[in-house]
N, C-alpha and C positions, 0 to 999 in steps of 0.2 A: 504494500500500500504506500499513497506518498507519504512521504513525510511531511507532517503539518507545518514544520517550520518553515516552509518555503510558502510563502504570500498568496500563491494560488493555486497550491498542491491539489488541496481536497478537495475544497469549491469547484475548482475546475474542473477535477477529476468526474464528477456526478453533475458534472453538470449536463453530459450525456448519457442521453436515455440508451442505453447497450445492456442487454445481458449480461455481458461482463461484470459490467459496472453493477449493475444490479444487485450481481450474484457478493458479489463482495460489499457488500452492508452486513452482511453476515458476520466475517471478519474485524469488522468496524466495530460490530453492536459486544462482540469478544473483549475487544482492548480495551470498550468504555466502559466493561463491567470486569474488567478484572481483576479488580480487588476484592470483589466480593466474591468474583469464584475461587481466587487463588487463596485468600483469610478466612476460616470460619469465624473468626472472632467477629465480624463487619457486615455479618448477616443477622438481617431481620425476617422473621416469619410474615408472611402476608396476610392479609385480614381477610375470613370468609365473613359473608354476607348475603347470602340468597341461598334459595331454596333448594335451587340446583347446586352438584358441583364440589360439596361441602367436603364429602367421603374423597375424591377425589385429590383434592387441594391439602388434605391434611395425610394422605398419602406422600403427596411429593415432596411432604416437608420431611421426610425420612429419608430422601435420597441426597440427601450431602449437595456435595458440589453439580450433582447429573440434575437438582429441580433449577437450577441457575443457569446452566446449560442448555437446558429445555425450556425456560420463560424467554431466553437469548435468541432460541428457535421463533417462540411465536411470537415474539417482537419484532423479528427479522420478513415473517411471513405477512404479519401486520403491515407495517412499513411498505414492503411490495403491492398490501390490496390498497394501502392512500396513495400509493406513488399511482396504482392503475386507476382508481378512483379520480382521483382530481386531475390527471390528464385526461383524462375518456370523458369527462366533463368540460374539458375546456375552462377550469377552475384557475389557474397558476399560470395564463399567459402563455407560458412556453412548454414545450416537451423537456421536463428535467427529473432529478430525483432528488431533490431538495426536501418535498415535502416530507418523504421516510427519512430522510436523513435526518431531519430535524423532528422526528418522533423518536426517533433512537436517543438522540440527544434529551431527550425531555425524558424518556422512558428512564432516562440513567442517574438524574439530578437528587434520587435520595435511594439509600441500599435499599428500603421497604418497599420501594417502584417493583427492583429487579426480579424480587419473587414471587411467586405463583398465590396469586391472589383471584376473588369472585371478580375486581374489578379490571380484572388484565382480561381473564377471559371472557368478559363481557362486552370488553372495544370491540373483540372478534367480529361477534354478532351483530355488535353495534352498527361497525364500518358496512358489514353486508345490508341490512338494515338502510342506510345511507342510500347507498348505490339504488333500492327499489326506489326511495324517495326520492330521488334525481329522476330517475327515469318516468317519472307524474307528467311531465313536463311532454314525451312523446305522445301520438294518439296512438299509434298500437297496443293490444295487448296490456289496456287499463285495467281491470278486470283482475287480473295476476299479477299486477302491479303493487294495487292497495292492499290485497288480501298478503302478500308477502313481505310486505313492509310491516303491515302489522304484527304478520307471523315473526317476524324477526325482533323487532322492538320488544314483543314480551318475552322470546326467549332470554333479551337481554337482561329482561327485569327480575326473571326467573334465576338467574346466574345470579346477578346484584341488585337489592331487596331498591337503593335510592333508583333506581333505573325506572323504577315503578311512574315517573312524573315524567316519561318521557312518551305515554301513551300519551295525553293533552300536548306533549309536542310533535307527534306523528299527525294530527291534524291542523294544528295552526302551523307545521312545516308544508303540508300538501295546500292548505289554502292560500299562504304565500305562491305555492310555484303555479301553483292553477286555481281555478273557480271551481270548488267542491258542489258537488250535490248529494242531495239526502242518500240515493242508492252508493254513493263513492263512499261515505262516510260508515254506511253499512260494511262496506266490504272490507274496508281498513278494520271495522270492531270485530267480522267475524273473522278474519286473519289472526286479531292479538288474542282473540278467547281461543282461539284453536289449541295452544300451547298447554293452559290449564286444562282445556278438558283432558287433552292425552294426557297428560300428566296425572290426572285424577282417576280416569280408567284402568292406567299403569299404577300404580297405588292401591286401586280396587281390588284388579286381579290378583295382589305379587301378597297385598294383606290382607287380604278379604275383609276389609273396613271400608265401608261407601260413605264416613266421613271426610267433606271436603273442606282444606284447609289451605288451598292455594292462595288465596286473601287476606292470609292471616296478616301479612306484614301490612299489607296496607291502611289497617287499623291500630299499628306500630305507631303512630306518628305524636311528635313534640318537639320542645326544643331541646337541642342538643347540649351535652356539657363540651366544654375546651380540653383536648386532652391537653396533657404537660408536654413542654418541651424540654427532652431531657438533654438535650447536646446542640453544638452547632449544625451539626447535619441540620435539623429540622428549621434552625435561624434561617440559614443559608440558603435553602430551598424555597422555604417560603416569599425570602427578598426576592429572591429570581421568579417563582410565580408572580407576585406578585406588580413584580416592572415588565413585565413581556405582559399580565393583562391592562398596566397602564399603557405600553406602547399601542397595544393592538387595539384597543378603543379609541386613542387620538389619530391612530391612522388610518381611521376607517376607509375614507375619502381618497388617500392612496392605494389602500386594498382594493377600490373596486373600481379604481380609474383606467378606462380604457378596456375596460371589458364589454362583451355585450349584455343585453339584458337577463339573457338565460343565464350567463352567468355570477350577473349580481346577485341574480333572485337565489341562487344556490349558496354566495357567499354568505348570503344574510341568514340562510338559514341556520350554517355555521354559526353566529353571533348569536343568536335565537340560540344556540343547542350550551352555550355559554351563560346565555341569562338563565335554563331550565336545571342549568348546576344548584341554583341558589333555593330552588322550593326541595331537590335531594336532600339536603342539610338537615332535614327534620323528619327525614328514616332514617339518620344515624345515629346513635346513642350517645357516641363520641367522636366527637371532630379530632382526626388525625392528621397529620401531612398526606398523608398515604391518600386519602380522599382528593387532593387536590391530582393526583392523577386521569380524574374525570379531563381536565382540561386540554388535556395532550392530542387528543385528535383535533379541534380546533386549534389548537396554537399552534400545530405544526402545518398547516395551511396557512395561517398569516406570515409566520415566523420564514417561509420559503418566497408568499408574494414580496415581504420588503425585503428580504435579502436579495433576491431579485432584483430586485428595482435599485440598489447600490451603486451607484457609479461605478468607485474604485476597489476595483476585484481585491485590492490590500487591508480596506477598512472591511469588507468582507468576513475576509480569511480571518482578519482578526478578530471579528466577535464570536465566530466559530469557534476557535482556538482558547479565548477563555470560558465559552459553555461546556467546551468538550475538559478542559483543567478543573474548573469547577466541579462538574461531575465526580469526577474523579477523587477530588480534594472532599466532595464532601461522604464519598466511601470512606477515606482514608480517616477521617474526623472520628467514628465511631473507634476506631483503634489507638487513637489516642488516650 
């Protein structure tokens, strides 16, 4: 891989859309996490949270260094469906692979990110999820459109119990990209219920109990307590969230300039799926760092339009260079 020390190694490198290039974010997503696979001391367990998923995630957390390995995996596959996502959208202006690159980036900025969590494996679904809700916008094959957007959104919620708020945003996202009607809005509700009934028939059969408790969470809700910040890790993270969501709100206006209108109406949904962080907050018990990974699919969309938009490929390289340090540094903090 290049070496970052050279002003327009990386950037440049991914900056074309190649297999190649592709194929090695995988290698990338390796070096930026590996303090945490290489120290056991600088791992954090990841937080289960949904329905689904639960047995699975507290499995991996007995595989040492191989669940850090494998969250590396589907960060890397992640990454490739927003790289294929927001090109096939015509989202990011140009054919690059900024946008994974700067999820990898974001995926690494606290050790609780890197491992197997309900809310890692929920972007999965999420991103699929996405892609039907982009394609609202086509007249073809509407019909399979809503019902699978909604099919996807609750499996998200099913994985991650705050994901549950993101049904009310699978319709004010579809009424953004097009003019809903009452049969549309049908189609999107019997897609999301689809997931609980199987899920409830599958439960029926395996327990022979025909009590259904798929809703339970969603009668979970209050406000949350603060968890503690016990180290710099979780300072240092939260600064850096919290200035990339200052930057990408005043720069709305350059995020969508120059675009067409299909795909403004997609960027905004983006922002839209930003403001639907804020009502999750009160399905969690406890506000952790680790929650602020919700905002990783959205930021790595903006975080690639204005690195884009850059001038000097050197001012660039360099703010790269200190998210990819940072990261890093704030692994290394918990070993301190």
């Amino acid at each position: 891989m290049p070496s970052s020390t050279n002003p327009e190694a990386v950037l440049e490198f991914f900056k074309k859309n190649h297999l190649f290039n592709s194929l090695l974010l995988f290698p990338y997503a390796l070096v930026i996490r590996s303090v945490v696979i290489l120290f056991p001391e600088s791992r954090l367990e990841g937080e289960i949270a949904g329905k689904w998923g639960g047995e699975f995630i507290q499995m991996t957390h007995n595989w040492g260094a191989g669940e850090f390995i494998f969250s590396t995996f589907l960060v890397f596959i992640q990454a490739a469906m927003i790289n294929r996502l927001f090109i096939r959208q015509s989202m990011i202006g140009e054919i690059n692979l900024f946008p994974g690159l700067c999820y990898i980036l974001l995926t690494a900025l606290h050790p609780s990110f890197i491992s197997i969590s309900s809310l890692l494996l929920a972007n999965m679904t999420l991103l699929i999820a996405l892609g039907y809700l982009f394609e609202v916008l086509k007249k073809d094959h509407q019909e399979e459109t809503r019902f699978m957007a909604g099919l996807w959104l609750a499996v998200s919620a099913l994985l991650y119990s705050p994901y549950f708020t993101l049904l009310l945003f699978g319709l004010v996202a579809m009424s953004m990209l097009k003019t809903l009607k009452v049969k549309d809005i049908f189609q999107f509700l019997t897609g999301y219920l689809s997931p609980f009934f199987i899920g409830w028939l599958v439960r029926m059969i395996m327990t022979k109990e025909p009590h259904f408790d798929g809703l339970k969470n969603l009668f979970d809700v209050g406000l949350p307590e603060f968890g503690k910040l016990y180290n710099m890790a979780d300072v240092v993270t939260i600064a850096v969230i919290a200035l990339l969501l200052l930057i990408n709100l005043l720069g709305y206006s350059q995020i969508i300039a120059r675009k067409n209108i299909h795909a403004q109406k997609k960027i905004d949904t983006m922002y839209l799926l930003i403001f639907f962080t804020v009502p999750m907050a009160f399905f969690i018990p406890v506000l952790t760092v680790q929650c602020l990974l919700v905002l990783a699919i959205p930021f790595s969309l903006f975080m690639a339009i204005l690195i884009r938009q850059i001038k000097h490929p050197a001012v660039a390289e360099s703010l790269h260079f200190i998210l990819f340090v940072t990261a890093i540094v704030s692994q290394f903090l918990l070993l301190v």
